[in-house]
C-alpha positions in Angstrom: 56.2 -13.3 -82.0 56.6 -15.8 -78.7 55.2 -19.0 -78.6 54.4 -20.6 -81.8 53.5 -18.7 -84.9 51.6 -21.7 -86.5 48.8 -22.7 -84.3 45.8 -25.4 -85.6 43.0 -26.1 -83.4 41.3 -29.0 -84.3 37.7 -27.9 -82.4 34.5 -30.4 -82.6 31.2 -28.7 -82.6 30.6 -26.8 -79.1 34.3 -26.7 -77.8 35.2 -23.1 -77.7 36.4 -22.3 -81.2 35.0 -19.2 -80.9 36.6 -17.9 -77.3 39.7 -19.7 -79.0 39.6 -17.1 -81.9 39.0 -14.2 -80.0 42.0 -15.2 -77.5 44.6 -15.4 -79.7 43.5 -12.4 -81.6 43.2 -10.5 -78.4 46.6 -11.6 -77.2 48.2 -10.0 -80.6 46.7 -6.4 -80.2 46.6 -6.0 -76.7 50.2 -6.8 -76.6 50.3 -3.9 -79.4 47.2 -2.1 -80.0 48.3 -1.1 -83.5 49.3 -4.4 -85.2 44.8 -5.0 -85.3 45.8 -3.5 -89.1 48.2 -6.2 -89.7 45.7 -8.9 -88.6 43.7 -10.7 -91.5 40.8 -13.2 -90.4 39.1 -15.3 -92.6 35.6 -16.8 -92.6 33.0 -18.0 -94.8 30.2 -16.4 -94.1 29.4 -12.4 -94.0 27.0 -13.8 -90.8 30.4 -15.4 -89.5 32.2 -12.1 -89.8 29.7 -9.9 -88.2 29.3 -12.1 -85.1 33.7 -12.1 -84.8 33.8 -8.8 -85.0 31.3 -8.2 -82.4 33.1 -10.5 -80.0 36.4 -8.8 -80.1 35.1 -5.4 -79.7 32.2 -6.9 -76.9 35.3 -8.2 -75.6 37.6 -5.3 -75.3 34.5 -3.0 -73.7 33.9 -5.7 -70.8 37.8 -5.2 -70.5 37.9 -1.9 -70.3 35.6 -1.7 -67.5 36.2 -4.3 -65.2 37.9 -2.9 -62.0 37.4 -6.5 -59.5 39.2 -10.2 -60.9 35.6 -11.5 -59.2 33.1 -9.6 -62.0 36.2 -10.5 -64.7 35.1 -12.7 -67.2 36.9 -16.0 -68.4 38.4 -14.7 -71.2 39.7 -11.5 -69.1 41.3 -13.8 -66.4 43.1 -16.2 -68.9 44.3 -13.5 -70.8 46.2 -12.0 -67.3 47.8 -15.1 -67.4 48.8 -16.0 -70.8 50.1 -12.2 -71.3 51.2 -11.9 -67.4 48.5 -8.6 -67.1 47.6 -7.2 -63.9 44.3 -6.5 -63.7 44.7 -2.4 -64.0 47.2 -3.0 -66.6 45.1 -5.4 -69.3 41.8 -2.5 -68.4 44.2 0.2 -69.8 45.8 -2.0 -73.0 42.0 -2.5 -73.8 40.7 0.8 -73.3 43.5 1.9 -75.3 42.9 -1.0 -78.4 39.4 -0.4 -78.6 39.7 3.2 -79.1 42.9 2.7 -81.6 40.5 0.0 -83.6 37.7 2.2 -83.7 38.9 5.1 -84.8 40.5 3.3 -87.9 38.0 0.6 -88.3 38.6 0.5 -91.6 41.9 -1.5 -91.2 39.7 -3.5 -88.7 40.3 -6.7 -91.7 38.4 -9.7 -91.1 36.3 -10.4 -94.4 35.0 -13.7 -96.0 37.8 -15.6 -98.3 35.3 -13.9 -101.2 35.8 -10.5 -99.9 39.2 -10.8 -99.6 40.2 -12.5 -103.2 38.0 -9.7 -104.7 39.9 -7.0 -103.3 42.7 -8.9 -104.6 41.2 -9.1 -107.9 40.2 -5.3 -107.8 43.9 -4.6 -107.6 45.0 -6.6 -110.1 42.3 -6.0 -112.6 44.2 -4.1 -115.4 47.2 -6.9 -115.2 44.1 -9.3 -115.8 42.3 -7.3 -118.1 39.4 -6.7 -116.5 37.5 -3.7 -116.7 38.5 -2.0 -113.3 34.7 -1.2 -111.9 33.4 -4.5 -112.8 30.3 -6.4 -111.4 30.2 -8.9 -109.3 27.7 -11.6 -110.4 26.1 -14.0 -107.5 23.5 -15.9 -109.3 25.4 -18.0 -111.6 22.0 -19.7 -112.2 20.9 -16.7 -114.0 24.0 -15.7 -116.0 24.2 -20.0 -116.7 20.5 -19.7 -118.1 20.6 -16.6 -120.0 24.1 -17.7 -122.1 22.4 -21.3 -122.8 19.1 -19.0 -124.2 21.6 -17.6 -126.6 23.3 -20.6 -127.8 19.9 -22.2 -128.6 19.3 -18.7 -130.3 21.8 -19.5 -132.7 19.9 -23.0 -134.3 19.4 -22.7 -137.6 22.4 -20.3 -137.6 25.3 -22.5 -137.0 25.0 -25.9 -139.1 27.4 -28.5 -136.9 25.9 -26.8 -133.6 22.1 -27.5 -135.0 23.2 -30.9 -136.0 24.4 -31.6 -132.4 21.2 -29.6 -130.2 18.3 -31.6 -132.9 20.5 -34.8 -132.8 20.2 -34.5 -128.9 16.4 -33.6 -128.7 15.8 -36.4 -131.1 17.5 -39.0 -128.4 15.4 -37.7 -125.8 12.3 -38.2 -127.5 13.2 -42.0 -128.6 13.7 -42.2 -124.6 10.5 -41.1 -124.1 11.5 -37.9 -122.3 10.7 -33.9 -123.3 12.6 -32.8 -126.3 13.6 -29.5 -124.3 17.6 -29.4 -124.0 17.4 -26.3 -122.1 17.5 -28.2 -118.9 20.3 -30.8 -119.8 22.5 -27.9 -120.9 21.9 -25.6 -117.8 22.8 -29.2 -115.6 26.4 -29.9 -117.3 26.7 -25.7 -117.9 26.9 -25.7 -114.0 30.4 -27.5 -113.8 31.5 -24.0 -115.7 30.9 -22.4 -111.9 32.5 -24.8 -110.1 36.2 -24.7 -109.0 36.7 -28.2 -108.9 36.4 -29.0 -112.4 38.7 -26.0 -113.8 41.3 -28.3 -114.2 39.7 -31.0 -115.9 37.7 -28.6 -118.4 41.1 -27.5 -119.5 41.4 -30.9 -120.8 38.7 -30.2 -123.3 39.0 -26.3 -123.8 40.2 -26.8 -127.8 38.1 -29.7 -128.5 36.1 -28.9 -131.8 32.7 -30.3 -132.4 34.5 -32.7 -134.8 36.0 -33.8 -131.9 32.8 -34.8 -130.2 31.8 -36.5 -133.4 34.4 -38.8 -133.6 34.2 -39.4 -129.6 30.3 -40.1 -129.7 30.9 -42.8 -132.8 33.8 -44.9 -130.9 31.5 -45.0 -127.9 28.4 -45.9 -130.0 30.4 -49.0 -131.0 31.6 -49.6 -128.0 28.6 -49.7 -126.3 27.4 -52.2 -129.0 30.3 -54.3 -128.9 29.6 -54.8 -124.8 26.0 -55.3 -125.4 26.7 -58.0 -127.5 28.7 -59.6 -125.4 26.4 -59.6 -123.2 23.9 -61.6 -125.2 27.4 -63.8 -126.4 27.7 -64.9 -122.6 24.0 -65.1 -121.9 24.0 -67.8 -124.9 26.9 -69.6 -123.8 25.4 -70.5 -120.6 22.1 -71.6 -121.7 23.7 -74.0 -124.2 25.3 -75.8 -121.2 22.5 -75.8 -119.4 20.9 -77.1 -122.4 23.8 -79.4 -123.8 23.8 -81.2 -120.1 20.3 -81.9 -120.6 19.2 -79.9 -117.4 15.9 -77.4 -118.0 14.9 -74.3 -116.1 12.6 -76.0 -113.5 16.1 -77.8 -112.3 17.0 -74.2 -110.8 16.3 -72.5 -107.7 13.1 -70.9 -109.0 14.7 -70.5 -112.2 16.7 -67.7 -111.5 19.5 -68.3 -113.4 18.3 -69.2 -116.5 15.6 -66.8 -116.7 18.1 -64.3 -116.3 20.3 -65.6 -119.1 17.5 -65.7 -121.3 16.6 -62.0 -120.4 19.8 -60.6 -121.9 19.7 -63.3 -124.4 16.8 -61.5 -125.8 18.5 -57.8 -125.4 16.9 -56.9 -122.5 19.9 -55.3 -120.8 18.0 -53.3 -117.8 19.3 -55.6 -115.0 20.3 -55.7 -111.0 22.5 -57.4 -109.3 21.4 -56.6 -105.9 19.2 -60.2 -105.5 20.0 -62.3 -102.9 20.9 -65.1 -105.3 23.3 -63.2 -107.2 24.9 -62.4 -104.2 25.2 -65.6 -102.8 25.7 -67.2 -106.7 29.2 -68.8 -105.8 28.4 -70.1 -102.0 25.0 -71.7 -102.5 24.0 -74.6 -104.7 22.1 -73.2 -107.7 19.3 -76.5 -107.8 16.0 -77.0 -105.8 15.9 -79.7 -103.3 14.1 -81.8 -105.4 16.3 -82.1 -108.3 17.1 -85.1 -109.8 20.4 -86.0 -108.1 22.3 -86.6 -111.5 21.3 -83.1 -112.5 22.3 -81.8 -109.1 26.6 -83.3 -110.0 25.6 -81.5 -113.3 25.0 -78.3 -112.4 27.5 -78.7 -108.9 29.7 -79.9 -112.1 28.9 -76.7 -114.1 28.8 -74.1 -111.2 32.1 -72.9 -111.7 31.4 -72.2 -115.7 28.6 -70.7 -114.3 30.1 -67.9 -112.1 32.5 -67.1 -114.3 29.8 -66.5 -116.7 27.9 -64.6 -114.4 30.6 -62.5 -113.3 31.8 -61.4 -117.0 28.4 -60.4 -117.4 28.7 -58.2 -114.3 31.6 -56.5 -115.3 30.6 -56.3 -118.7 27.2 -54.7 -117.5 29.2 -52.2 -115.4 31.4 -51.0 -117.9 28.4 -51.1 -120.3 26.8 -48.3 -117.8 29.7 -45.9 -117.8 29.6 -46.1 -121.6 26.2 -45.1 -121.6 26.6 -42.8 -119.1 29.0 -41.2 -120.6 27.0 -41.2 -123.9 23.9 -39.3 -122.0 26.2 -36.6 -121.5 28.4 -36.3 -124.4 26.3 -34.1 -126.3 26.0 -31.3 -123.5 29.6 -31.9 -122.6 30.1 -31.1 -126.5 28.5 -28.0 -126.4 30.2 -27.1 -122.8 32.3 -24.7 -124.9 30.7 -22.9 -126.5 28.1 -22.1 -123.5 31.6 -21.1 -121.6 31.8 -18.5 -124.3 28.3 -17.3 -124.4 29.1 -16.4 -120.8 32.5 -14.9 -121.5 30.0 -12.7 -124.0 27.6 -11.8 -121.8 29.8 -11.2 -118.9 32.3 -8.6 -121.2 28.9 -6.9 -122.8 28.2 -6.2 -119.1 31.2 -6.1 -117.3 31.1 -8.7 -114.9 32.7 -11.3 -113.4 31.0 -14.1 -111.1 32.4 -15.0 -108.1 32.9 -18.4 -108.9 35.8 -17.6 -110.8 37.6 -15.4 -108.1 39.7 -18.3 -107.1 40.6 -19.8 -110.6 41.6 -16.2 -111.8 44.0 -15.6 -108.8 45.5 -18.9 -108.8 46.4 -18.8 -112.6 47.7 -15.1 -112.3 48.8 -14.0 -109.1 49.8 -17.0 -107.3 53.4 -17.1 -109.1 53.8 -13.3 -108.5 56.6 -12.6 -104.7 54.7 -12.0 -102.0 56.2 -8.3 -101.9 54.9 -7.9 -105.0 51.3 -8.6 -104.1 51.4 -6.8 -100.9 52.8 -3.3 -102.3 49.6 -3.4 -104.9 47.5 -4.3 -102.1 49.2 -1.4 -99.6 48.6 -3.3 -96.7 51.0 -5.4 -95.4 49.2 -8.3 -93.0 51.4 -10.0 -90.4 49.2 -12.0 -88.8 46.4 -15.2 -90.3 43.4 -16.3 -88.6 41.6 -18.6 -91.1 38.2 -20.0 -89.3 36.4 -23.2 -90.7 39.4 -24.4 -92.7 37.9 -27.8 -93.5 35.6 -25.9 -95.6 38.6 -24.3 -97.8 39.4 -25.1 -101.2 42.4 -26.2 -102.3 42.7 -23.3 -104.8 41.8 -21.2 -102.1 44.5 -22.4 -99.7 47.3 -22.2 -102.6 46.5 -18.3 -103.4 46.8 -17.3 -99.7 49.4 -19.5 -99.4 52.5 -17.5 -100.8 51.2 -14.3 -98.5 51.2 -16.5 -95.1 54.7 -18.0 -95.9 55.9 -14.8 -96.5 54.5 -13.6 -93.3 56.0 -16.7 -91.3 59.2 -17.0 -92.8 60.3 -13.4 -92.5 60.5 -10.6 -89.8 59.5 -7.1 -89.6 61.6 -3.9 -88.7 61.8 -5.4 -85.2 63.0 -8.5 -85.6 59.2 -10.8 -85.2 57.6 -13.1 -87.3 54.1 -13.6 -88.5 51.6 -16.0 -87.0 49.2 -18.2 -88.3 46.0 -19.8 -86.2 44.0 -22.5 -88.4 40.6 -23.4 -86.5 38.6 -26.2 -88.0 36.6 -29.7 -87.7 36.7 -31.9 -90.8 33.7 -33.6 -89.2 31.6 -30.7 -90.3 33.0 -30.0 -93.4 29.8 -28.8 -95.3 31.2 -26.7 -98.3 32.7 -29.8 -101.1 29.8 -28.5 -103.2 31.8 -25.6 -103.4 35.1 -27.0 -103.5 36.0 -27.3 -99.9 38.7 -29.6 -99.1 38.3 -31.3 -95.8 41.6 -33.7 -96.6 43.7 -30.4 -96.6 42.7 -30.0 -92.9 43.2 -33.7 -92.0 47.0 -33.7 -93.2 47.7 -30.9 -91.8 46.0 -32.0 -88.3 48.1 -35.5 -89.1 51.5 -33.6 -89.7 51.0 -35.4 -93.3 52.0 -32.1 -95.0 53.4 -28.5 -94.1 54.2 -26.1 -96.9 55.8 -23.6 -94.5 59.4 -23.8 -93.3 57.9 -23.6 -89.6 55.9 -26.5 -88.2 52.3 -26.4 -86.6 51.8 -26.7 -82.9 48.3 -28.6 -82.8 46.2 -28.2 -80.4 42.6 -30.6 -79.5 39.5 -28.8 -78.1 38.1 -31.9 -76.5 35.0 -30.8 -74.3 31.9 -29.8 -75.6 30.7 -27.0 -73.7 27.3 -26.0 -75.8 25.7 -29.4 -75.2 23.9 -31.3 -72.3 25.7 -34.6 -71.3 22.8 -36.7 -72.9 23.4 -34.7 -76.7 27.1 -35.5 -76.1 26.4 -39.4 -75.2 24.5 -39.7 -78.0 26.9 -38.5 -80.7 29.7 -40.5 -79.2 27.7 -43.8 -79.4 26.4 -43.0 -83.1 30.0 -42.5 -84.5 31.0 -45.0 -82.7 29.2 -47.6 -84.5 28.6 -45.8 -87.6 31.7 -44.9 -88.3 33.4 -48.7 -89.6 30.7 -48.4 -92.3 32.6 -45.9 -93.8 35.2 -46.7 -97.2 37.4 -44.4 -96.9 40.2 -45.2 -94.0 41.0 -42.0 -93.4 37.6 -40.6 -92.5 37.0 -43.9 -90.6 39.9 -42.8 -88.5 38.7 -39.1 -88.1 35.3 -40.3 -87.0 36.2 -42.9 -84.4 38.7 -40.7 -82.8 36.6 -37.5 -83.2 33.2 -39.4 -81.2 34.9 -38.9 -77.7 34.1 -35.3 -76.7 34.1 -35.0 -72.8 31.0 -33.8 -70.9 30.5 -30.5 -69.1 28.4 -29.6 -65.9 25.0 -29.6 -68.3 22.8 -33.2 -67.5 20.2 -33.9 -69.1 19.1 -33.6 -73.2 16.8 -35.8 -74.8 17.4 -37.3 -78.4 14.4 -39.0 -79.9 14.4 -40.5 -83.8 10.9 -41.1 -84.9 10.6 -43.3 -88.2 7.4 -42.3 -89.3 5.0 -45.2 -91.8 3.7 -43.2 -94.7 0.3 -44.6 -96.0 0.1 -45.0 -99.6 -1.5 -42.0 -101.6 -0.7 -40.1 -98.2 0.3 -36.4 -98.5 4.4 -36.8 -96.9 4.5 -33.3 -96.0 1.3 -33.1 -94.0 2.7 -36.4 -92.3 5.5 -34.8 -91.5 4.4 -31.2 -90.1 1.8 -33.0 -88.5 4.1 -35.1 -86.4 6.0 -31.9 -85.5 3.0 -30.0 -84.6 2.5 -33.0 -82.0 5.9 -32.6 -81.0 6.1 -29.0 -80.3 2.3 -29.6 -78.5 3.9 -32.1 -76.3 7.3 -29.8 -75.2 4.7 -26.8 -74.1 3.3 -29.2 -71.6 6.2 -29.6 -70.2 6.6 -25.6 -69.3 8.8 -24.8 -71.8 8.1 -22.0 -74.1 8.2 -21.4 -77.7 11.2 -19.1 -77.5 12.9 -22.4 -76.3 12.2 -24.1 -79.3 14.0 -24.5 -83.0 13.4 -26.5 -85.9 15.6 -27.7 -87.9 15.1 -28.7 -91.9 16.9 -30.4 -94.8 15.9 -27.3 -97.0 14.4 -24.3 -98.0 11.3 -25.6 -99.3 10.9 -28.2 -96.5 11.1 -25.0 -94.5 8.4 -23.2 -96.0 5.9 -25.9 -96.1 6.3 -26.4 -92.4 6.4 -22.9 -91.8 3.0 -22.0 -93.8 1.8 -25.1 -91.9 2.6 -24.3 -88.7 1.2 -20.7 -89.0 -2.0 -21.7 -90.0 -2.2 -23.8 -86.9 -1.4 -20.1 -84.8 1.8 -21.6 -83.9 4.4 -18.3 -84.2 7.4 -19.0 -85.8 10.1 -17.0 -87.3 12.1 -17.9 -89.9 13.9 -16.0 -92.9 11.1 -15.6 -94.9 8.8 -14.7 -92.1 11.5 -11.6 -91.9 10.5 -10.8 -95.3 8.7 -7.1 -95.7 6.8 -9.2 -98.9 5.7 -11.4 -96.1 4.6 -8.8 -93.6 0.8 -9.3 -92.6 0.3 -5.2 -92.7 2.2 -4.9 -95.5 0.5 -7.7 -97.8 -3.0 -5.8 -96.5 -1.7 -2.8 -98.0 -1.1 -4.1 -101.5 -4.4 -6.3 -101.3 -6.1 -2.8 -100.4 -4.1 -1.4 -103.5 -5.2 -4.4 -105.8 -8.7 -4.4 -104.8 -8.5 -0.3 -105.4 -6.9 -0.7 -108.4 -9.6 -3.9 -109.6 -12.7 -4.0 -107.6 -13.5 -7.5 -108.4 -10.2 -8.7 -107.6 -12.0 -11.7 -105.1 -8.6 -13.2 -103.3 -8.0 -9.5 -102.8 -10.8 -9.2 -100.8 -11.0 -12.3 -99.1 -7.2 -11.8 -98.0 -8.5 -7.8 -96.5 -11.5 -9.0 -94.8 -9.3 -12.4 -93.2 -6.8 -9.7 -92.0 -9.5 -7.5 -90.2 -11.2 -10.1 -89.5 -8.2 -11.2 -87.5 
């Protein structure tokens, strides 16, 4: 292939990522219509997929019907340059692409990362002993809840594992919280589903509950070892303060002996957040009108004093990890064996969830040649488009790894190499939850790292093209200042050179933050939906329509609450549940007119048939 092979675009939000994408992939099969089926493109999303594929083939039919340069579009005109097209000739290459794509869309391959490790699981599924027509599970939450329902089936059953589950419910009732371990177990049972932890829970795969035992009486002692030393070093200061003949009203408001004598007495629920712990080392501890003798005695004692004061801190810290750790010892105990009730459930019904795609093929497949993997897979890609690559997960990167270096490094039958093209913003990495590695992008971007033999051309989007100049100033000036509050250097860096996007011909935009008081006792949401209500009222009167208009919300069930609230108020709105048949108006009157058939003195069924006539 010309140019470079391994392209990364570092694109900020609105900088034409997308016409990026579709160029490059474009350029391959128009320069040879039938390499489309050795073209993979990765995304995350099935959305993201839809909408790419729809752009190249948009794409091509605008091609193959554009006769003037003056009617071509953008893409058209910089593709006659970058490929050196006249305009008949690049009509033609795409008339004859489209057709070759669709009549073998099937090798038409860009798929989520999901998609594409289960096919590569599908193939590999008697090497990993997996039934070959398995099921793919999706809600983790359900397969997580019904495995934990068996292991609390077997109390009673199992003597250690009863002694562990009543020991546990016990501890929650002395804290004053609900003796039902269900919900503790389906928390820590969730690192099971999550990539990130595969390696660490390989660290306590053949722990026994014996194990645990032993683990949860060290850390019982040493949580009692630290809390008396607390109560030691609490002690030891009051007895200078009382050996030097000073008392507690000789003390800024008595801070620091009040605070002494609190953990003296056990009480070990403390904050170090006050200003005058803060400030304990800089400021003189006395009031002003201390006696000046006991003012050189406590200047004299100041130093004992922090020193004090700081063991106690880091005592108290260390002290919180212990207990921390203690909280969640006994689910983390039984982590196990809820992996096995899974293991169960998921070989009774032969499934798999897709959590553990990426863990399968990177213990299995990732040490198997490249050859290997694509002979099972009969398809042999060439070419790598991988789109939002901050959001990709180290495991994720390592399995596709050995295919792309193969497809780099080597040649085909005519002598060309592979290509890669990495798009991505680790600004808007969203996907950690998930396992997403933004720092994978960074060294890359950075030239930190290359596992290929061929090194990256990189290439900066700068403008932002989607957004009015005013939405653009705005973000600029926010990371600007916001982004020395960050810890880690490295994102400091990407911030403060990533807030300097250039402008495009747009003017205009309006950002508005609106810090709203809350009342006490006063309903939040209302406060909230009301204010947007207001908001939305007060863009109509300036012409605009509601078609111009989107909301925006932290979550789903912020979402709904508006939504319910802003449909009673005859606002119309859609949103993905309002695309819901269940929440069709006609259809909802159908099964109240079924209900009320069905039960005559069904009352909310009537009231909801005679509101929809009515309406």
């Amino acid at each position: 292939m010309s140019g470079y092979p391994f392209k990364i675009y570092n694109a900020s939000a609105g900088s034409g990522k997308t016409h990026t994408l579709t160029k490059e992939y474009l350029k391959i099969v128009l320069s040879r219509p039938s390499s489309f089926g050795q073209i993979l493109a990765i995304t995350f999303t099935n959305k993201a997929v839809n909408e790419m594929k729809e752009r190249i083939l948009k794409s091509l039919h605008e091609f193959s019907t554009t006769d003037k340069i003056e009617d071509a579009s953008v893409l058209f005109v910089d593709l006659m340059t970058e490929l050196d097209l006249d305009i008949g000739t690049l009509r033609e290459k795409a008339k004859r692409t489209i057709k070759e794509i669709l009549h073998n869309y099937g090798f038409f391959d860009i798929s989520t990362i999901d998609k594409f490790t289960h096919r590569l699981i599908r193939t590999f599924a008697k090497d990993l002993k997996i039934v070959q027509n398995f099921e793919v599970v999706l809600d983790t939450d359900l397969l997580l809840n019904e495995a934990v329902d068996k292991l609390l089936e077997k109390v009673g059953q199992d003597e250690a594992m009863t002694k562990v589950l009543m020991e546990f419910a016990l501890e929650k009732i002395n804290d004053d919280k609900s003796w039902d371990i269900s919900f503790d177990l389906n928390k820590i049972g969730k690192l099971l589903f999550n990539e990130t932890n595969a390696e660490h829970l390989k660290l306590i795969k053949d722990k026994e509950l014996t194990d645990f035992r032993e683990l949860k009486k060290t850390i019982t002692k040493h949580i009692k070892d630290h809390k008396d030393e607390l109560v030691e070093n609490a002690s030891k200061a009051l007895r200078l303060i009382q050996d030097n003949g000073l008392v507690t009203e000789d003390f800024k408001s008595g801070y620091f002996p009040k605070f002494m004598l609190k953990i003296e007495s056990g009480d070990i629920r403390l904050d170090f957040g006050a200003k005058w712990k803060q400030n304990f080392e800089s400021e003189p501890l006395y009031i002003k009108s201390c006696p000046e003798n006991n003012k050189a005695k406590i200047d004299g004692l100041q130093p004992q004093f922090v020193t004090i004061f700081r063991k106690i801190e880091e005592v108290f810290h260390q002290l919180q990890f212990l207990i921390n750790i203690y909280k969640n010892l006994v689910p983390l105990t039984v982590l196990n064996a809820i992996q096995k009730e899974v293991n169960k459930i998921q070989e009774e019904k032969g499934q798999l969830s897709i959590s553990e795609f990426n863990t399968i093929i990177s213990n299995e497949i990732r040490n198997q040649p490249a050859p290997f993997i694509y002979e099972r897979l009969g398809e042999k890609y060439r070419h790598y488009f991988i789109d939002e690559f901050q959001d990709t997960s180290e495991l994720q990167w390592n399995n596709l790894m050995p295919l792309i270096g193969n497809a780099l490094e080597g040649e085909d039958n005519q002598g060309n190499t592979g290509s890669l093209f990495l798009v991505g913003d680790a600004k808007q990495a969203i996907y950690r939850w998930r396992g997403g590695k933004a720092e994978q992008f960074l060294s890359l971007i950075n030239e930190n790292t290359n596992p290929f033999v061929i090194s990256p051309k990189i290439y900066d989007l700068p403008s932002n093209y989607r957004s009015h100049d005013e939405i653009i100033k705005f973000n600029n000036d926010f990371f600007t200042v916001t982004s020395p509050l960050l810890n880690s250097e490295l994102y400091h860096s990407l911030f403060e050179k990533g807030n300097k996007q250039k402008f495009n011909d747009k003017k205009g935009g309006l950002v508005q933050l609106s810090f709203l008081e809350s009342v006490k006792d006063q309903d939040l949401d209302l406060l909230y939906c009301e204010k947007v209500l207001n908001t939305i009222q007060s863009i109509l009167q300036k012409d605009y329509v509601y078609s111009d208009i989107a909301i925006l919300v932290r979550d789903n069930k912020h979402g709904i609450v508006l939504a319910d609230f802003l449909s009673e108020k005859k606002i119309p709105i859609i949103s993905p549940d309002s695309l819901l048949i269940s929440n069709n108006k006609k259809v909802q009157f159908l099964i109240n007119l079924l209900l009320y058939n069905e039960h005559g003195n069904n009352l909310e069924a009537s009231y909801d048939i005679l509101y929809f006539l009515a309406g």
